[in-house]
N, C-alpha and C positions, 0 to 999 in steps of 0.2 A: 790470717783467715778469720773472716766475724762469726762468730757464736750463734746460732742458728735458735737460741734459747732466749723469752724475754727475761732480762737482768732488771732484781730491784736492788735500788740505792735508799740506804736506811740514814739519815741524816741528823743533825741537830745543830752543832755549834763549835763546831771544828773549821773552822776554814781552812787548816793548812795540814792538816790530816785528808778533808774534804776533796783538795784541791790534788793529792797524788794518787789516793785511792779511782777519781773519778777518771784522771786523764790512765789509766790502766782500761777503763770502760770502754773511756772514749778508741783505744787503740783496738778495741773486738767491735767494735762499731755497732750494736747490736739494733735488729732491725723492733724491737718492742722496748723501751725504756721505763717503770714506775720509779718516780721519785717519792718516798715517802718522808716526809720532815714534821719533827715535834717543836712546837712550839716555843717562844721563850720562857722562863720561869718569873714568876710575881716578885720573888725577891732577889733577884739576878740580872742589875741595871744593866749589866755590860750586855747578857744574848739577846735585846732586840738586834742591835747592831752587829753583833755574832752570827746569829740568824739568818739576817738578811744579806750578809757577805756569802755563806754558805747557800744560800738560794741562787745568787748573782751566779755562782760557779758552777750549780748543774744546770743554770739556764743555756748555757755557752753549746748547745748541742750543732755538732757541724757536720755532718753527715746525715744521709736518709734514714728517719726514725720514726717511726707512735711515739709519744710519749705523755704519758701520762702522769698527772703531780695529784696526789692527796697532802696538802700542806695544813698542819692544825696552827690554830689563829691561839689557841692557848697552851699551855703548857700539859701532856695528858701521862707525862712518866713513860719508863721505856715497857712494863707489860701492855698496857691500856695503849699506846700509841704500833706498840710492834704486833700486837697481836690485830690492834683493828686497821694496821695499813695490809698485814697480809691475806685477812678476810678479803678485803679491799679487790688486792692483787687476783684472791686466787676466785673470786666472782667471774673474771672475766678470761684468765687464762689457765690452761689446766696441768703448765709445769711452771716454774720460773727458778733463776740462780737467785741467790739472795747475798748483799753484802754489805756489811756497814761501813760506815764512814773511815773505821781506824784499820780494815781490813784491806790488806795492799797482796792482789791477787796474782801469782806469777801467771804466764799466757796457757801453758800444761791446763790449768785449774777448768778454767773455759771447755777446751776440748773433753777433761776427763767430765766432765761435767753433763755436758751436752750428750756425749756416748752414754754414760751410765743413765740418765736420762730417758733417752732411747729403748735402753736392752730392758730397764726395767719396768716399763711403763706403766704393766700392769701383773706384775707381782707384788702383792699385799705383804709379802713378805721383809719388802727392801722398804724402807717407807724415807731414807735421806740419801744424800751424798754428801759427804765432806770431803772440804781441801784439807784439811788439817792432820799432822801425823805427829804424834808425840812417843815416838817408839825409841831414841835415842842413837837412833839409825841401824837399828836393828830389823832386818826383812821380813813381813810374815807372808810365810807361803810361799810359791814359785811363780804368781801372776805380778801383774801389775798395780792388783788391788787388793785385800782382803776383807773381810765384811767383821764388825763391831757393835755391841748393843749401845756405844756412846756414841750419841749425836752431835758431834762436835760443829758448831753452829759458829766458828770466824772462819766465812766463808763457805757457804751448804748452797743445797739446793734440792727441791721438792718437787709433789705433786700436789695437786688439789684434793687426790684422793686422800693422802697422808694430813692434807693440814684442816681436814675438816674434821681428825678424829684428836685435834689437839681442843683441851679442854683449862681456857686460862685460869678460870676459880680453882679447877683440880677440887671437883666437887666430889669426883668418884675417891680423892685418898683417901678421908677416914673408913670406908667401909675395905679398900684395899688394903690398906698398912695391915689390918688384924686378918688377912686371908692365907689360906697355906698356898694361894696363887702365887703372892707378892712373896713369900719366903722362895717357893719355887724358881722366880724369877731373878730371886738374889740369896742365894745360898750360903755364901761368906757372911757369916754374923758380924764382922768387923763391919765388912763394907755395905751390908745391909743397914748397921745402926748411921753409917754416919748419913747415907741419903736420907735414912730418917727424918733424923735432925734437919737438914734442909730442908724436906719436902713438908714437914712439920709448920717450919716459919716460913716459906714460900704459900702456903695453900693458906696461911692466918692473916698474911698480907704486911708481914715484918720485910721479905727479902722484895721489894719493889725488879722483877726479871719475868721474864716471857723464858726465858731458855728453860729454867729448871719446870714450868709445866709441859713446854713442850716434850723433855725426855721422858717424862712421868708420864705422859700421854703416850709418847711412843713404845714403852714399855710395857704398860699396861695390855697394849696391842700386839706385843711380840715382835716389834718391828725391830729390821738392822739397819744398819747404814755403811755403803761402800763407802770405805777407806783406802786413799791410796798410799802406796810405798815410798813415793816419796813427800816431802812438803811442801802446799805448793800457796802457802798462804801466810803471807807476816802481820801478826797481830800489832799495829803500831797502837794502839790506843794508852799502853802504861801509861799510871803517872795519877797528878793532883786533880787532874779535869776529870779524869776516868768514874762511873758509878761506882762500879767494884773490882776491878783491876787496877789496884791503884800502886801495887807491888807484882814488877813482872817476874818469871822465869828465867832460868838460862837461855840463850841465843837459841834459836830452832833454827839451823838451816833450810833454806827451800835449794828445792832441785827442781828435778825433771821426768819423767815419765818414758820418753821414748815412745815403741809401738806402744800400742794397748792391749793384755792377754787377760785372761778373764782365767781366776779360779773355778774349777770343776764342782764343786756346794757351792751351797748361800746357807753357813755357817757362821758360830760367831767362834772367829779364833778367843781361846778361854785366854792364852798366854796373855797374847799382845791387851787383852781386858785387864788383867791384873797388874802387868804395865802401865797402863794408863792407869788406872787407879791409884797404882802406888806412886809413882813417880809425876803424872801430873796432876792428880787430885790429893795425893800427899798420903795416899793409906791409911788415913783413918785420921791421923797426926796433924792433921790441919785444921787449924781455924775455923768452925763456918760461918761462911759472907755474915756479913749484918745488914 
């Protein structure tokens, strides 16, 4: 069944990441296509020809489509390139799926995508949707989905409403970090210091990511993001080519969905947070990005 939602494709220099992520696309056939692609780098002889492989393979569209290409001619990094291809995007349409290159989306993702899409169109309150479930297959709730203040972004999907209140400088943190909002917001002193930290060298222009303002945006706003029970998104990108995933995780299985039952709130399960916190942000014990 096609996806009734326009799908963007986030690109650069992957041709063989490119090339299994896309044919996933090409199998929901969707009838709105954005291709967004960053350019090569000045001192990275190999990605004109990277580049232009990974172009050659979303031109291939065979089925009835729009499609639409924003292709940058120079290099703009991934905040400056992701954040202005989905300005871009969300000018002209007022939901879209979003997925990069290293994101290989099982067919569930689509559908749950599309429905939560739908139910929430216009509650301020849901502002994502992610495929992604890092819970260790552990259930929350009795639906199909439970709702989460982490925006997990391999494999999401928006509204226009939501990405007009993302803000890439994250000009509003210094006056947030010192607010008893932003303590309000993250209560866990542990886990409060460490987004610190990140949101610190992401807002000074150290951590080169569009994700970590987008959550700090979403936050800010009180927003959640339906999460589903099972996982329906493989993060292929590990590795030497990767920005900043260059060390992956354990295996995440993906599954399936089945029907689709909705929980009774738009709550954020505290557990399944502290979950994800510990075990896939690492509790406080990890690193952060450089």
């Amino acid at each position: 069944m096609a996806t009734v939602t326009p799908v963007v494709m986030l690109v650069f220099n992957r041709p063989d990441l490119t090339e299994m992520s896309f044919a996933r696309i090409r199998e929901q056939r969707p009838g709105w296509l954005f291709v967004v692609a960053d350019g090569p780098r000045p001192d990275s002889p190999d990605d004109v020809a990277r580049c232009a492989r990974v172009r050659e393979i979303v031109a291939t569209i065979d089925w009835p489509c729009d499609v639409q290409r924003n292709y940058a001619d120079t290099n703009l990094g991934l905040r400056r390139r992701v954040s202005s291809g989905l300005d871009w995007v969300f000018r002209q349409v007022d939901r879209a799926i979003i997925l990069e290159d290293d994101c290989l989306p099982e067919p569930d993702f689509f559908r749950f995508c599309d429905a939560m899409l739908e139910r929430y169109a216009n509650n301020p309150r849901v502002s994502a949707i992610t495929g992604d479930n890092f819970q260790g297959g552990s259930r929350r709730g009795t639906a199909s989905y439970y709702f989460s203040k982490y925006p997990h972004v391999w494999g999401w999907a928006t509204w226009r409403r939501a990405w007009t209140l993302y803000d890439g400088a994250m000009e509003f943190w210094p006056e947030w970090r010192g607010s008893p909002e932003w303590t309000r917001a993250m209560p866990d002193r542990m886990e409060r210091r460490y987004w610190e930290r990140i949101f610190d060298r992401a807002a000074a222009g150290v951590i080169d990511s569009w994700a970590y303002p987008w959550t700090a945006s979403v936050w800010r706003h009180g927003g959640l993001t339906a999460t589903p029970n099972a996982n329906l998104v493989t993060n292929l990108g590990y590795g030497a080519e990767a920005t900043h995933t260059k060390i992956g995780p354990a295996a995440n299985p993906v599954g399936s969905l089945g029907p689709i039952s909705h929980p009774t709130e738009i709550v954020a399960d505290s557990r399944a947070d502290r979950y994800a916190f510990r075990h896939h942000f690492g509790g406080g014990f990890r690193v952060v990005p450089k």
